[in-house]
C-alpha positions in Angstrom: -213.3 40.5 -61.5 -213.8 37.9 -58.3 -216.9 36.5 -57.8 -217.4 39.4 -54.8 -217.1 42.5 -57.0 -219.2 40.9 -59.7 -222.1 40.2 -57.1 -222.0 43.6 -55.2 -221.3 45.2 -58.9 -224.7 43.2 -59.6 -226.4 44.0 -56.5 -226.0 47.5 -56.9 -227.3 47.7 -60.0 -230.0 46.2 -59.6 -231.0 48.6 -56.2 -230.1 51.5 -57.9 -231.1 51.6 -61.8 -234.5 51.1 -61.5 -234.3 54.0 -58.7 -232.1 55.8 -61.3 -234.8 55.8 -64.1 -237.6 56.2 -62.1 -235.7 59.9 -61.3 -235.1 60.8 -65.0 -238.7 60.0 -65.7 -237.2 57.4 -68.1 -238.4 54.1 -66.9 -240.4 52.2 -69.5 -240.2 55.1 -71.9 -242.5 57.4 -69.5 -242.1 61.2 -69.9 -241.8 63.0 -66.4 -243.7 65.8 -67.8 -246.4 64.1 -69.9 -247.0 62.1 -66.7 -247.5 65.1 -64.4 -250.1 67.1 -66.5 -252.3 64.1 -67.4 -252.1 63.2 -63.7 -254.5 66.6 -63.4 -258.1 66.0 -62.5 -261.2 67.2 -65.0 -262.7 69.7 -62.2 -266.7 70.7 -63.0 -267.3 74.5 -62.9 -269.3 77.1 -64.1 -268.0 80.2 -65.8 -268.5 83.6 -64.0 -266.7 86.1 -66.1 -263.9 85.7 -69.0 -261.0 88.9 -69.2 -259.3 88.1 -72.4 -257.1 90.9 -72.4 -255.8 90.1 -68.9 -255.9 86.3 -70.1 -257.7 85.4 -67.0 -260.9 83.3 -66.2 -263.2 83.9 -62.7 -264.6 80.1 -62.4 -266.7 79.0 -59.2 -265.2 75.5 -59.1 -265.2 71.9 -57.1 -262.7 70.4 -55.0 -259.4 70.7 -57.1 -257.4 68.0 -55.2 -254.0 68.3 -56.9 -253.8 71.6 -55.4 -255.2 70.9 -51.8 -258.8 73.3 -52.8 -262.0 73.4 -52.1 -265.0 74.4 -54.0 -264.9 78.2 -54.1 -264.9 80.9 -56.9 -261.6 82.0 -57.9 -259.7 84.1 -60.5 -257.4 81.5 -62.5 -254.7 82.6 -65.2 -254.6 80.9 -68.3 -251.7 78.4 -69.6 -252.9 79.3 -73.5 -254.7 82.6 -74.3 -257.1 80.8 -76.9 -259.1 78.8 -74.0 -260.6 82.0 -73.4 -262.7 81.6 -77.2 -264.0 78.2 -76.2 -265.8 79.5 -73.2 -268.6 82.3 -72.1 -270.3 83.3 -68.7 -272.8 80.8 -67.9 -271.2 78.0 -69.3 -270.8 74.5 -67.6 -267.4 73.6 -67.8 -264.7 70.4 -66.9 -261.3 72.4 -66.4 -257.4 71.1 -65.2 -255.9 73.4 -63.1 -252.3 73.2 -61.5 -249.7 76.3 -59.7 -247.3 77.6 -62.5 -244.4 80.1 -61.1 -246.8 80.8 -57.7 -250.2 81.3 -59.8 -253.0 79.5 -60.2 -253.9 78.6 -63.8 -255.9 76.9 -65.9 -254.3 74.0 -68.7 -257.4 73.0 -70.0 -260.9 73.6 -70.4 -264.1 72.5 -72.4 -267.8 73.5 -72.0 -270.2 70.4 -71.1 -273.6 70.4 -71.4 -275.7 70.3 -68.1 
């Protein structure tokens, strides 16, 4: 190679493969995914009613800012059926919430005491 091709070649590479792995999610070993869901804010809530069967969770909530929401009381789905046990009406709560497939639902959730 000239001394051209090897410093464009050289160039380029060093524009584009940080730019590269930053778009796989691989840069520094960082999961894509892992990053997204612990990027989720602890939201403070209180319990209104728990529907195991229709694995759903009423919850009258705070600001949830990765989805653009303010406080309000809203049905949420549930990403894992066995949240449901952990809670009760009444309870104080810190949840994460994000939009799966166009529905609101909860990832996580754990009473607090008040």
């Amino acid at each position: 190679m000239n001394k051209l091709s090897t410093l464009t070649l050289s160039l380029l590479l060093s524009v584009a493969g940080p730019a590269l792995a930053h778009e796989t999610g691989s840069a520094h070993g960082h999961d894509a995914a892992a990053s997204s869901k612990a990027a989720k804010p602890l939201v403070e809530a209180v319990v209104r009613t728990v529907d195991k069967s229709a694995k759903k969770i009423t919850l009258r909530h705070g600001e949830i800012p990765n989805l653009d929401m303010g406080p309000m009381t809203m049905v949420f789905q549930v990403q894992d059926p066995a949240l449901l046990d952990k809670v009760k009406p009444g309870d104080n709560v810190r949840f994460t919430a994000d939009q799966i497939k166009g529905a609101y639902t909860v990832l996580t959730i754990e009473p607090v005491q008040k």
